[in-house]
C-alpha positions in Angstrom: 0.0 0.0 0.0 1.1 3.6 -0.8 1.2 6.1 1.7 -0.5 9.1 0.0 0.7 11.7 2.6 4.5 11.4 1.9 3.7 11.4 -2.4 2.2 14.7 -1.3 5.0 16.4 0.6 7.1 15.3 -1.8 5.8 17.1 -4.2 4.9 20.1 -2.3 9.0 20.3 -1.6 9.7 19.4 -5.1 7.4 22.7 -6.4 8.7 24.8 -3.2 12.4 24.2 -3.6 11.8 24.6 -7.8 9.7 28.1 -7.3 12.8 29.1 -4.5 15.3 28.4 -7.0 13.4 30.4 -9.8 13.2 33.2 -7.7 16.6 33.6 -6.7 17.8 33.2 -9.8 15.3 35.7 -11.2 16.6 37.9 -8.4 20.6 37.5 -9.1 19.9 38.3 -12.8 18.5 41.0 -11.8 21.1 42.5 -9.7 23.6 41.7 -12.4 21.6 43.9 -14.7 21.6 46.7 -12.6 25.6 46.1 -12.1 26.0 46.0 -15.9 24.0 49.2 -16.5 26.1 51.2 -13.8 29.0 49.6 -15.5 27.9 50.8 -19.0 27.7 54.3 -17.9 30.9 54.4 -15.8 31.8 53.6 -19.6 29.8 55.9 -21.2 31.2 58.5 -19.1 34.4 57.8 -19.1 34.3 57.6 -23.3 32.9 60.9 -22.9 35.7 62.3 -21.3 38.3 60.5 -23.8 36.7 62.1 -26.5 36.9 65.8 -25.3 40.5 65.4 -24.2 41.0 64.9 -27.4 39.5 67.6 -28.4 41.3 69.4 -25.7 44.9 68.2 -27.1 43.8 69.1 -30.6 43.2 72.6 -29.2 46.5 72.8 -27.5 48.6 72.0 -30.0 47.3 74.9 -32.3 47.7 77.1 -29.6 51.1 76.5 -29.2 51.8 76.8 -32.9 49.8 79.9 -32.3 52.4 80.9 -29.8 55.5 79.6 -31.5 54.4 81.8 -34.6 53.5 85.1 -32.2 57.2 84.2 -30.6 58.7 84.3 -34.1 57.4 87.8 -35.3 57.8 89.3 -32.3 61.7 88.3 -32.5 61.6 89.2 -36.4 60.1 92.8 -35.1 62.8 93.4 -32.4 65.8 92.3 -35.0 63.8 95.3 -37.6 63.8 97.8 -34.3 67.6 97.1 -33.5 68.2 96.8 -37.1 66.9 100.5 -37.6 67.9 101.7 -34.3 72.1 101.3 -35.7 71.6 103.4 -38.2 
């Protein structure tokens, strides 16, 4: 004869332990997720700030050119004022 009672709680464990499992994993997924997106914007971020350094360099660079060039008249305008200061 089967006994009915232990078939039962059986299953009821079976179902209980399968719908805790579910939910756990659903719930570690869904932590990862929010992990990932606060990942992806740390990234986004620092992208962002790569990108306008860049843009930053870029700028510096023709400024110093701008410079080197203001440097270089201004020498070529104090040779002309010595120059015509001799004579």
């Amino acid at each position: 004869m089967m006994d009915w009672t232990a078939i039962i709680v059986a299953v009821v464990a079976m179902f209980g332990t399968a719908i805790g499992s579910l939910y756990g994993i659903k719930k570690s997924n869904s932590l990862i997720e929010y992990r990932m997106d606060q990942l992806e914007e740390k990234v986004d971020k620092h992208n962002n700030l790569v990108e306008r350094m860049y843009e930053v360099e870029e700028g510096l660079s023709l400024h110093c050119e701008k410079i080197k060039e203001i440097n270089h008249r201004l020498e070529d305008l104090k040779d002309q004022k010595s120059a015509t200061s001799k004579c």
